[in-house]
C-alpha positions in Angstrom: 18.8 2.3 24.2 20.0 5.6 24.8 18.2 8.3 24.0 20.8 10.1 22.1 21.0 7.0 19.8 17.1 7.9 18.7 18.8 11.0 16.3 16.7 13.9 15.3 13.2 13.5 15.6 9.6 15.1 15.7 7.0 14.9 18.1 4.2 11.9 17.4 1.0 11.6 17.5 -1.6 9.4 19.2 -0.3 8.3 22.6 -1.4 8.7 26.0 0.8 8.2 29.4 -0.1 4.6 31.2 -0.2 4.9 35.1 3.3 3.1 35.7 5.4 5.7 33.8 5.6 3.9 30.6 3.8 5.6 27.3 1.4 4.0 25.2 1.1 4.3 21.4 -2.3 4.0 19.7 -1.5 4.9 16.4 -1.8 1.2 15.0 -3.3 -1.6 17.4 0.1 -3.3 18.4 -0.6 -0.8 21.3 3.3 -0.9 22.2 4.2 0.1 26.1 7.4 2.1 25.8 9.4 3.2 28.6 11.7 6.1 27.9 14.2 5.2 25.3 12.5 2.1 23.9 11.0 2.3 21.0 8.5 0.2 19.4 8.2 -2.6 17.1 8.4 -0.3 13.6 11.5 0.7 15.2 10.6 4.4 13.9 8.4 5.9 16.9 10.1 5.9 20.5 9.7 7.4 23.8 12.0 10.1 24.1 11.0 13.1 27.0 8.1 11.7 27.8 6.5 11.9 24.6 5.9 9.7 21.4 8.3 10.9 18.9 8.9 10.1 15.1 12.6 9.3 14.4 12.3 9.3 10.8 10.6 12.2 9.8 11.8 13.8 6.6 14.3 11.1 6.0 13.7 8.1 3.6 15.1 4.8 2.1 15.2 6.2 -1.7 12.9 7.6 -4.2 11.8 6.1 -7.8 10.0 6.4 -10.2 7.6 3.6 -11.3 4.5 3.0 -13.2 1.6 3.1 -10.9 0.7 -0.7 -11.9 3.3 -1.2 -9.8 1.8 -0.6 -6.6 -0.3 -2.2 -8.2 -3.4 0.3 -8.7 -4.8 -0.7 -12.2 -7.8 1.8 -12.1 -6.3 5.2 -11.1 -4.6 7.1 -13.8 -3.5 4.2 -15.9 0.0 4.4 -17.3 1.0 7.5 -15.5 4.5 7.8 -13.5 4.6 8.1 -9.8 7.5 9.0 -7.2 7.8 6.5 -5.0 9.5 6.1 -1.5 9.9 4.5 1.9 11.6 4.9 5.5 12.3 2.2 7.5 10.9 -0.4 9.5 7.3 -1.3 10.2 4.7 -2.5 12.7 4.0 -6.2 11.3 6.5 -8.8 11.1 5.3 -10.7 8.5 7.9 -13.5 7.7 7.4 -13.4 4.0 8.2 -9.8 3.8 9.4 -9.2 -0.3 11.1 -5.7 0.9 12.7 -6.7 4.0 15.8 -5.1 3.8 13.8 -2.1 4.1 10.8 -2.5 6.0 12.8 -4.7 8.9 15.7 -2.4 8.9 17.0 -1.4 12.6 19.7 0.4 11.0 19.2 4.4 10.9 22.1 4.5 7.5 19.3 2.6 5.3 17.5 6.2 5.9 19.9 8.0 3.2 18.1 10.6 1.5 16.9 13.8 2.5 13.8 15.6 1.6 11.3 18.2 3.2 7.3 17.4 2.2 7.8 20.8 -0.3 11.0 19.5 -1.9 8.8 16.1 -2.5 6.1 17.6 -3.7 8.2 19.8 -5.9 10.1 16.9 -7.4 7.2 15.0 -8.5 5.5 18.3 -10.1 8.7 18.9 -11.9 9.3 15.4 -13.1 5.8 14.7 -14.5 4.5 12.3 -11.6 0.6 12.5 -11.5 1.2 11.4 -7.9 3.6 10.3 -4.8 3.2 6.7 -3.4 4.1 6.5 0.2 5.7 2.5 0.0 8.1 -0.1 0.4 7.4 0.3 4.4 4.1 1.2 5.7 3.0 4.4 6.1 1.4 4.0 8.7 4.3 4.0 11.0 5.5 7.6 9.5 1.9 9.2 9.4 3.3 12.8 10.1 5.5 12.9 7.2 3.4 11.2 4.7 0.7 13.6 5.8 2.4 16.3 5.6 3.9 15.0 1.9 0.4 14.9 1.2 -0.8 18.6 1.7 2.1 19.8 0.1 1.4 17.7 -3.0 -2.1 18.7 -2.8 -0.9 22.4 -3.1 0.7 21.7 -6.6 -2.0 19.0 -7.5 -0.1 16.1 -7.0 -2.1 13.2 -5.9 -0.7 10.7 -2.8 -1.4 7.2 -2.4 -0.7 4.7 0.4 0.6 1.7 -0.4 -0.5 -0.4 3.3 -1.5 -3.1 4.8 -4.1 -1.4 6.5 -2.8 -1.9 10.5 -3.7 1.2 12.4 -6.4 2.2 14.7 -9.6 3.4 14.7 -8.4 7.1 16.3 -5.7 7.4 13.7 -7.4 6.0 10.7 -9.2 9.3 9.9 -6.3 11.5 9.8 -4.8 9.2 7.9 -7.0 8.6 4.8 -8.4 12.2 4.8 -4.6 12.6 3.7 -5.0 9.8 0.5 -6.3 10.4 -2.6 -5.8 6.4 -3.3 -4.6 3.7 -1.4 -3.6 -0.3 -2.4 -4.4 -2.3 0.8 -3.0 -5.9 1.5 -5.2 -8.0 2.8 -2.7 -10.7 3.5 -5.1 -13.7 4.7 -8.7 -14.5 5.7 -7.7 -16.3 9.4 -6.4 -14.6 12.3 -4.3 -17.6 12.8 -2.0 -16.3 9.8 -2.0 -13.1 11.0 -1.3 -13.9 14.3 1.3 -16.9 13.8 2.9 -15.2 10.1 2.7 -11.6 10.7 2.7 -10.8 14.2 -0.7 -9.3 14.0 -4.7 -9.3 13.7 -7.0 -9.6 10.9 -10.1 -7.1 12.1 -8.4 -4.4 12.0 -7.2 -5.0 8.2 -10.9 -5.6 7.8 -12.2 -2.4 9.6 -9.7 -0.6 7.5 -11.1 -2.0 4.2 -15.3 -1.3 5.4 -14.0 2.2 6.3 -12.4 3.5 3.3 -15.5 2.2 1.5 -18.2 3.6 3.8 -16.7 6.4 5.3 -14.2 8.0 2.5 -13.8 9.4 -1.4 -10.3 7.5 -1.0 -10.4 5.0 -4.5 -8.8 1.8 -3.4 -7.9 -1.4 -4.7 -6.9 -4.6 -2.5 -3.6 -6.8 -3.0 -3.4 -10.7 -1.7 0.1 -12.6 -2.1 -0.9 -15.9 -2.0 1.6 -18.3 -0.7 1.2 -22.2 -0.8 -0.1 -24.1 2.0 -0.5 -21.2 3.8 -3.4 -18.5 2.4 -4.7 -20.7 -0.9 -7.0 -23.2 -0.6 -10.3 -23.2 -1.8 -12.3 -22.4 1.0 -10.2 -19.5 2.2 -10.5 -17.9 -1.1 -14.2 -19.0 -1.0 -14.7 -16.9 2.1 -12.2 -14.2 1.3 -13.8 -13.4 -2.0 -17.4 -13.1 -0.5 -16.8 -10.9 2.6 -15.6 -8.4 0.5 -18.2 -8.3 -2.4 -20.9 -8.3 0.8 -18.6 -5.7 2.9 -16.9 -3.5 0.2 -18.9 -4.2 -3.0 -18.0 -5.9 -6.0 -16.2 -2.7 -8.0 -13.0 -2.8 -5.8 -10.3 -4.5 -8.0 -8.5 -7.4 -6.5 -5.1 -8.4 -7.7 -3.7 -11.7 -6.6 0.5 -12.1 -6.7 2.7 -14.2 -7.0 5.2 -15.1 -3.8 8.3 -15.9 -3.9 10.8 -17.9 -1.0 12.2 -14.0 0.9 13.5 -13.6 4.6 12.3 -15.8 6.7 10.2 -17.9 4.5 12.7 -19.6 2.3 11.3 -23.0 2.8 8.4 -22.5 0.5 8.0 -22.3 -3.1 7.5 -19.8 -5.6 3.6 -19.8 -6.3 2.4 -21.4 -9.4 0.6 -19.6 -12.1 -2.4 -21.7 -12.2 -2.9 -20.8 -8.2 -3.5 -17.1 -9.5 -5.4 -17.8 -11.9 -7.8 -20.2 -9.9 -7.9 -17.4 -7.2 -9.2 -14.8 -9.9 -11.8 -17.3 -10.9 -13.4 -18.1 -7.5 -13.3 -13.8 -7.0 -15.2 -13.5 -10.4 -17.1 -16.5 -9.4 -18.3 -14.6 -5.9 -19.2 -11.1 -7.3 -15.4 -9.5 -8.1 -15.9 -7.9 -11.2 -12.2 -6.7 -11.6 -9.6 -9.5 -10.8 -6.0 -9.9 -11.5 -3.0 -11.8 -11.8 0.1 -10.1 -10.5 4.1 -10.8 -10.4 3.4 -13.2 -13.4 3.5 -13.0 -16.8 0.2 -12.7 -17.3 -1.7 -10.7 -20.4 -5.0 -12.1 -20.0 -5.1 -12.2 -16.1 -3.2 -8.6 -16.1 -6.2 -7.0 -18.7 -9.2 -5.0 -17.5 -12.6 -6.6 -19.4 -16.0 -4.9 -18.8 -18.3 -6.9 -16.1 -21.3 -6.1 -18.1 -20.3 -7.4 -21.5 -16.9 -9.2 -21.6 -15.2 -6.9 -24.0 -11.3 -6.2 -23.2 -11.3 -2.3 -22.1 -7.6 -2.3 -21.1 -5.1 -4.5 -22.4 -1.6 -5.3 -20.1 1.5 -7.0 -20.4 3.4 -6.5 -17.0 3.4 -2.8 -16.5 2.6 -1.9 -20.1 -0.7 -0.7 -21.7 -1.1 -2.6 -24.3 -4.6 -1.7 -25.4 -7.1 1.3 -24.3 -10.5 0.3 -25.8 -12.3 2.9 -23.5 -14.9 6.1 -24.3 -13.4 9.5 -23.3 -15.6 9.9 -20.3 -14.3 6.2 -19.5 -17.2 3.6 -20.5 -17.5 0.2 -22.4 -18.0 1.2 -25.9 -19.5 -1.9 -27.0 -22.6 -2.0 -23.9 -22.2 1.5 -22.3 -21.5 -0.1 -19.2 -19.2 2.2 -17.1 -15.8 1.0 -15.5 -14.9 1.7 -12.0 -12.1 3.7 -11.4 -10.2 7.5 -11.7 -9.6 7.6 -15.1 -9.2 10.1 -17.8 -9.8 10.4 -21.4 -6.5 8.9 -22.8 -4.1 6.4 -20.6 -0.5 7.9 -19.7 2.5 6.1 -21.8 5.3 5.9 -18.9 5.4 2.2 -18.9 7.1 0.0 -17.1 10.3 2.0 -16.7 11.8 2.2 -13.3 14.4 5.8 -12.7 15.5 5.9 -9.2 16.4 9.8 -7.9 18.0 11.9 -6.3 16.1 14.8 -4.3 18.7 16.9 -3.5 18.7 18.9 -7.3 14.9 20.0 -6.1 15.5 21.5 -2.6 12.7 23.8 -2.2 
């Protein structure tokens, strides 16, 4: 590749220089070895000058807004709108991907909107988002722009969540979180042979991600599993799944378990049935997890928050909508007491399940 092909860029960080000329990334543990003009498997950070360089800094996929069950986080701000957006590529190559087109894209057009961290952060102020949700892609791969995103939404109160599968080192992981106010992690399997063989990656990592933000961060976070059959459902994977993170992260995390569906290059498979979510939330209840649900389903009952301590329904769902709110203002069980985990306030927001794609360029700070 030609280096004047990389476009405008900014300089990266973690990297160090290898002693045969090539440079090493260590921002997530694929570890790529560039020489000058390659870039690396994201497609998004390349060697250019000698240095690691982001390519996509301040440039983005498209920008939405969507309910933040969407991400899905069920227990942070409930109901409230959040501006959402993505760049391009990423550093797993998971063949299942459900946003492909955006997340494998090699082409720098997908990357058609514009915005500075202050014209994000401006926008989501000015259009009543409670917070900006750094998706679609990982963020990861673009940690200099959603950082900076993030202390310019901090300056106007806007909250920033990270929507990730959790693949990044342990040098970069601290810069990274101290950015997050939330984060939804995917914790795609419980073998490292799926993550090896499906997604082009390692399972510790994920794991270290998850222990970390529990024991070493304020960052609320909430775990995501797709389950797709024959691959990441039976019984005993669940079994084991469920009770390493009850024993590692504790049992308040919420879990929800989605539904997949045949996408890029896993078209051979079928769409998951219901009753494998719903046997996946019964073994996590089962093993300690006192928040589990359905997801991508039509689902009330597996879609509801119910108190761990009593049983009562606290908050009702259908899809994205809020359907009940049977919560005290300070956000306990007002039948037992008991209270629920989570960043909540005293009344639910009411955006629900709308979904407004926009334009950035009207807020231009």
């Amino acid at each position: 590749m030609n280096q004047q092909d990389i476009g405008p860029t900014v300089p990266g960080k973690y990297w160090h220089k290898l002693a045969d000329g090539r440079i090493q990334c260590d921002l997530c543990p694929r570890y790529c070895k560039l020489r000058d003009g390659q870039r690396g498997l994201c497609f998004v950070r390349a060697n250019q000058d000698a240095q690691i360089v982001l390519t996509s800094y301040g440039r983005s996929s498209g920008y939405c807004i969507d309910p933040i069950e969407k991400k899905p986080l069920n227990h942070y701000l409930p109901g409230t709108p959040i501006l959402s957006f993505g760049t391009a590529g990423c550093n797993l190559a998971c063949k299942f991907c459900q946003n492909w087109d955006i997340s494998k894209s090699r082409e720098i057009d997908t990357l058609a909107d514009h915005a500075t961290p202050a014209t994000i952060a401006k926008a989501a102020q000015q259009l009543g988002c409670r917070s900006v949700a750094y998706t679609y892609n990982d963020p990861v791969i673009f940690l200099e722009y959603a950082v900076d995103v993030a202390a310019a939404c901090h300056e106007r109160n806007v909250k920033s969540i990270a929507v990730t599968a959790g693949y990044i080192t342990d040098v970069a992981r601290p810069e990274f979180y101290q950015a997050m106010d939330a984060a939804n992690v995917d914790l795609k399997a419980f073998t490292e042979e799926f993550y090896y063989k499906i997604c082009g990656g390692h399972l510790q990592p994920v794991l270290d991600t998850l222990k970390y933000l529990k024991h070493e961060t304020d960052v609320w976070f909430e775990i995501t599993t797709l389950l797709i059959p024959g691959e990441n459902d039976s019984e005993r994977e669940l079994e084991e799944m469920t009770q390493w993170v009850v024993e590692n992260v504790g049992p308040d995390v919420p879990w929800h378990f989605t539904a997949f569906h045949p996408d890029w290059k896993m078209m051979d498979k079928t769409h998951t049935p219901p009753s494998t979510l719903t046997r996946a939330r019964r073994i996590a209840i089962k093993n300690g997890v006192r928040y589990a649900y359905t997801g991508n389903v039509h689902d009330e009952a597996g879609g509801s928050t119910y108190c761990h301590q009593c049983g009562k329904k606290l908050i009702g769902r259908d899809w994205y909508v809020i359907t009940a709110w049977n919560l005290t203002e300070d956000g306990h069980c007002p039948h037992c007491g008991t209270k629920l985990a989570g960043v909540l306030e005293a009344k639910p927001g009411s955006w629900g399940a709308r979904r407004l794609p926009v334009r950035l360029k009207d807020f231009a700070a």
